[in-house]
N, C-alpha and C positions, 0 to 999 in steps of 0.2 A: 457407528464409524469412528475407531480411532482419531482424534485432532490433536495437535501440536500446534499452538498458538506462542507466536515471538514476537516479544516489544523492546522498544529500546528503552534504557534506564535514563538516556539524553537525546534530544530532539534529533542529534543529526548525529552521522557518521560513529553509531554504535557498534555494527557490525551486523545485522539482523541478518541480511540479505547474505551475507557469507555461508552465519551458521545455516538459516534455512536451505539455503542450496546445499550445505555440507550434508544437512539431513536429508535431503531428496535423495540425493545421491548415493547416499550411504544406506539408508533405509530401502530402497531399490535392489540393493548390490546384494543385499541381505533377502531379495526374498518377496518384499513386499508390493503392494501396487502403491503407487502412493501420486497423489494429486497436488498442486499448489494452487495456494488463492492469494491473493494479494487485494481487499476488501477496499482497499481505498489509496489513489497515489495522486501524486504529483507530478509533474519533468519537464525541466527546462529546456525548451527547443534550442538554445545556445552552448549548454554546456552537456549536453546528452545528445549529442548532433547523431550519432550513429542510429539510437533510436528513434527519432525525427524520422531520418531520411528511412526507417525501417516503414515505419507507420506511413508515413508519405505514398510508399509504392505499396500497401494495401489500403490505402485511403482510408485508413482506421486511425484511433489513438488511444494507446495505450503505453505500460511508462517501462523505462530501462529493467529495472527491478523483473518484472515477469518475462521476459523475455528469456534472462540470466536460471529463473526458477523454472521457467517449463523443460527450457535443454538439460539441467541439472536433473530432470526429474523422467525426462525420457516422455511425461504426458502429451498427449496430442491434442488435446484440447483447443479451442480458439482460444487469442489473448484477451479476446474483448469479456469472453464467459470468467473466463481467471483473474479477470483484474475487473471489475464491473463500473467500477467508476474512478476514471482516471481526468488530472486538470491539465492543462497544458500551458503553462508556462513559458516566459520570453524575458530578457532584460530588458530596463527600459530604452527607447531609444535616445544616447544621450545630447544626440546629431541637432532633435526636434529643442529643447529646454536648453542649449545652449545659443541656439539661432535666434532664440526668441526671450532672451535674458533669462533667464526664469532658474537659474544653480539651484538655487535655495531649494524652491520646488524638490528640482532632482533629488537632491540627496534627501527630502522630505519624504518621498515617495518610495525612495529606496528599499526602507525598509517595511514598506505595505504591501502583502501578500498581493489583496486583492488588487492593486495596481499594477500587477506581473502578469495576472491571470487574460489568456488570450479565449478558453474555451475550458468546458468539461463535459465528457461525454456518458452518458449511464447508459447502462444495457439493463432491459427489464424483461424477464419471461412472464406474460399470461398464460398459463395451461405451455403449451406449446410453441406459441406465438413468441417470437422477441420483438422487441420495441427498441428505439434504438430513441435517445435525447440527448438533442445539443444546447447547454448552455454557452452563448456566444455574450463576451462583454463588448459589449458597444460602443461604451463610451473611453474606453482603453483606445477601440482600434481607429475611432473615426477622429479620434483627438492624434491618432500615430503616436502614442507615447511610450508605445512597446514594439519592440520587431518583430515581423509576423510575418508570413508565407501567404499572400490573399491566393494565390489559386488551390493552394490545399485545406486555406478556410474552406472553399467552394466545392471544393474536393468531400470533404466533408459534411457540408451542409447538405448537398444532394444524397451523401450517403446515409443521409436520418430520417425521422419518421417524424421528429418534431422535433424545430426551433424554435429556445424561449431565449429573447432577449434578457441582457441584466445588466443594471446600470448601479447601483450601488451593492456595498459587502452584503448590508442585511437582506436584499433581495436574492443574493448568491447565496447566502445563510438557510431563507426560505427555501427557495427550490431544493436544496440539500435536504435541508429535514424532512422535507414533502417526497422526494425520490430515493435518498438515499437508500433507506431499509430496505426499500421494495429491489431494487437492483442489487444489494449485498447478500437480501435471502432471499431472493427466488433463483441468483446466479448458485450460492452456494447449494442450496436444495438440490438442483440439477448434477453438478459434480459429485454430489453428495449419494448419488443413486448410480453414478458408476465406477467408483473409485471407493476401496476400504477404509486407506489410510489420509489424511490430509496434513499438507503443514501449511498452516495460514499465517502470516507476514503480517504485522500490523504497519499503522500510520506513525512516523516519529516516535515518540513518546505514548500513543495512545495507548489505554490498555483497556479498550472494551470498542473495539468497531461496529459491534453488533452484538445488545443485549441477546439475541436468540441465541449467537452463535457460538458466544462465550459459555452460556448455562451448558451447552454441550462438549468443551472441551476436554480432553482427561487428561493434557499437560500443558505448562505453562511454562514461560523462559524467557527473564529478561534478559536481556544481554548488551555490555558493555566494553568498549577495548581490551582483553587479556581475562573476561570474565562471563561466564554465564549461569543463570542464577536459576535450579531449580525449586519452582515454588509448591508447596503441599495449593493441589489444583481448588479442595474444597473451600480453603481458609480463604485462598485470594478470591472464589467468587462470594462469599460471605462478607469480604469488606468490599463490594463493589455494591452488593444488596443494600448496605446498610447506609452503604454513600449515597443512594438513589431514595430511601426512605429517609435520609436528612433534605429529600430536594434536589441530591445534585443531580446533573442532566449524565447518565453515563456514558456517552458516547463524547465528553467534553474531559475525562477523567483521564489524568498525567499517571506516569510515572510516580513522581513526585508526590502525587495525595495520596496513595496506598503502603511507600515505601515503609512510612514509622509505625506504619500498625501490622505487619507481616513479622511472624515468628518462627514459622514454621518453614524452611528452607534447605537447597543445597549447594553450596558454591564448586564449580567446575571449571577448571582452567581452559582458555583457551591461549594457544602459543601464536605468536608470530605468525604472521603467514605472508613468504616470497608472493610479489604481484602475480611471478609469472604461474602460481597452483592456482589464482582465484579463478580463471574459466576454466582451467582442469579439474574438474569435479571432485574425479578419481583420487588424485593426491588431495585434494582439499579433504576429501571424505576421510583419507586414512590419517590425515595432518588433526581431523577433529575426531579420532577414533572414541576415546574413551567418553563425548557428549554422546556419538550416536550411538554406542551401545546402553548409555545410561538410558536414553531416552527408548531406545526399544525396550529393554527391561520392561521400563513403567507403561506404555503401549500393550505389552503380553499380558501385563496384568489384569486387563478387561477385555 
């Protein structure tokens, strides 16, 4: 199965979620069947309210990002199959630390992930079976130091097959390592046996979500504001091999560690894009014409 695998060259607001929509949608238009994954997300219940209140009336969660790529793509898919582990996010609450002296704290905390984190949900297939798991932080919500929806926690929590408490990051870290893989490939497997084509979405910066799933991709695209970068697919998984036989952990690997050892490359522009193309697919696809016919090209090739 054709994949098209996209990271971002910088943690946030690269464009990933553009292009890949550009590519569903273009790559569809043309012909193809084509599926989206998005192997691991985030979303803040505060600044992504629409997709909140999405997840809310299916009593699910899952993040803005896949919502934007299954319509882009026309798939029918569940969100929760397409996105297999997603966190859900909240600001703090700043109502609580300032009643209670505590600024400092706040702005302390500001910038800890895991001090935002309200939940994260994995979807796991056995054989046929799904499994559904809630990481719920605890001590986030019984401290109130984040804004949270308790009847859609509840909401949630009945709709899983198993709650694991987590009170600190390295226990949040554990259960990741321990679930993660199994809900990123046994989701992806699944897609994978009904759809040809895929375009998979990475995390920020990451550029290996899933050792398996990387060894199988036949292109790769960082991409940056006004730029996207195709990379020769072999070389970029040879300096990921070689990172993991120095020790590094790959599913921990930046942008950033790979960038000075890549030679083999091609730069593609991407233009400007009016807000109002980004949910029109159609013009978005034909606004990134010249990416998705490069990237079909290198797809035809295998």
């Amino acid at each position: 199965m054709p994949a098209v695998f996209i990271f971002g060259l910088f943690p946030d607001s690269s464009g990933k979620t553009v292009l890949a929509a550009a590519l569903a949608r273009g790559l569809a238009n043309r012909g193809l069947d084509v599926a989206v994954f998005k192997p691991r997300s985030g979303h803040n219940m505060w600044y992504q309210y629409e997709a909140f209140l999405e997840c809310k009336r299916m009593r699910s969660l899952f993040c803005e990002d896949i919502i934007k790529l299954r319509e882009a793509s026309g798939c029918p898919l569940p969100y929760e199959l397409l996105n297999p582990v997603d966190a859900l996010l909240a600001p703090l609450n700043a109502n609580v630390f300032l009643e209670q002296n505590l600024t400092r704290r706040m702005f302390l905390f500001e910038g800890d992930l895991y001090r935002h984190l309200i939940a994260e949900r994995y979807l796991i297939f056995e054989g046929e079976e799904e499994k559904r798991v809630l990481l719920v932080n605890e001590r986030n919500i019984n401290a109130s130091i984040v804004m949270f929806d308790q009847d859609y926690l509840e909401e949630l929590k009945a709709n899983t097959n198993q709650v694991i408490p987590v009170n600190s990051l390295s226990e949040w870290t554990a259960i990741f390592n321990e679930l993660g893989s199994k809900a990123i490939c046994s989701c992806y497997q699944k897609i994978k046996r009904e759809y040809s084509n895929l375009i998979i979405e990475g995390f920020n910066d990451s550029i290996c979500p899933e050792p398996k799933i990387i060894n199988e991709v036949n292109v790769v695209i960082g991409v940056a504001p006004g730029t996207a970068i195709l990379y020769d697919v072999n070389e970029f998984k040879r300096i990921i091999n070689a990172m993991v036989k120095l020790g590094k952990n790959p599913r921990a690997l930046r942008a950033e560690d790979i960038a000075a050892f890549t030679r083999k490359y091609e730069i593609l522009k991407i233009p400007p894009i009016p807000s109002k193309h980004l949910t029109d697919y159609d013009n978005l696809s034909r606004e990134l014409k010249e990416v998705v016919d490069r990237v079909k090209e290198e797809i035809e090739k295998d």
